[in-house]
N, C-alpha and C positions, 0 to 999 in steps of 0.2 A: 507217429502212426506206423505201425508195421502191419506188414503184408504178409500173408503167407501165400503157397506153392497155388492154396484153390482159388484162393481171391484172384492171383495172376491168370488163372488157365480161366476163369471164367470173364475176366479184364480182355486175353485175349479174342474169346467166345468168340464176345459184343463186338468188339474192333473188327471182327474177322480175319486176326491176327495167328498165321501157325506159327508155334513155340515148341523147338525141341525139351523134352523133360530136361535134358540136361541144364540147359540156358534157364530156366524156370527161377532157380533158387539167384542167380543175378539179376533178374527182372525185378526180384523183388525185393533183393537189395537196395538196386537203385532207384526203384519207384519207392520203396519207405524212405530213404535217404531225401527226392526230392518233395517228397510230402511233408516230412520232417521241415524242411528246409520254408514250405509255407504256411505250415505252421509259426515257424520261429518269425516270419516276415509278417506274417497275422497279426503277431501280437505285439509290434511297433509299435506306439503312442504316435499317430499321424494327426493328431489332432493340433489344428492350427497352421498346420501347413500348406501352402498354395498349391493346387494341382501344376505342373507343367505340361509344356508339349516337348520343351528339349530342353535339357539337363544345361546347357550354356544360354547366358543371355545374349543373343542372333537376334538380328530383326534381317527378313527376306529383303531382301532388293524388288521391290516390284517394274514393272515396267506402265507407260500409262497404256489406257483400254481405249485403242481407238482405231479403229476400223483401217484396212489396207488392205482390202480387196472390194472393185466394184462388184454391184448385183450382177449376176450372171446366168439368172436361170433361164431368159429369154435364152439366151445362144443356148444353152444349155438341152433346155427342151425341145428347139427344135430340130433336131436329130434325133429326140425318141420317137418312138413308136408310136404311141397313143400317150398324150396328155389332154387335160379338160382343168380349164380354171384354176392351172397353173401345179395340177398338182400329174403325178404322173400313173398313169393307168395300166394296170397287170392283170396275166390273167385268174380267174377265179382259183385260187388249189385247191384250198379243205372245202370238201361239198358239207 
């Protein structure tokens, strides 16, 4: 796919992107270059192929899920201000 000078200046419009005229004619070299480029990746036969998440077969190390820290909102709460039924009370802003 190639680009010309207006396709870019109006690419930049939308972006709200300023481009000197000079720079103009490499914009759009290399923006048809990378379109080119997804084009030609377009039209891989992917058919059949498992999706991945990472290119090496990793398995994460997990850790186990298990709690190490007591409830704390008693001590917690009582030092604010205003709490009611454990939750903690502010004052009104957006009328």
């Amino acid at each position: 796919m190639s680009l010309d000078a207006d396709d870019i200046k109006n690419i930049a419009k939308l972006a709200r992107l300023k481009i000197d005229d000079a720079d103009v004619a490499d914009y759009a070299t290399n923006l048809s270059n990378i379109l080119d480029l997804v084009e030609q990746m377009n039209s891989v036969d992917t058919e059949g192929v498992v999706p991945m998440s990472h290119p090496l077969e990793v398995i994460q190390r997990l850790r186990d899920d298990a709690v190490t820290e007591s409830n704390q909102r008693d001590d917690f709460q009582s030092v604010a201000p205003a709490t009611q039924d454990g939750l903690y009370l502010v004052p009104k802003v957006i009328e």
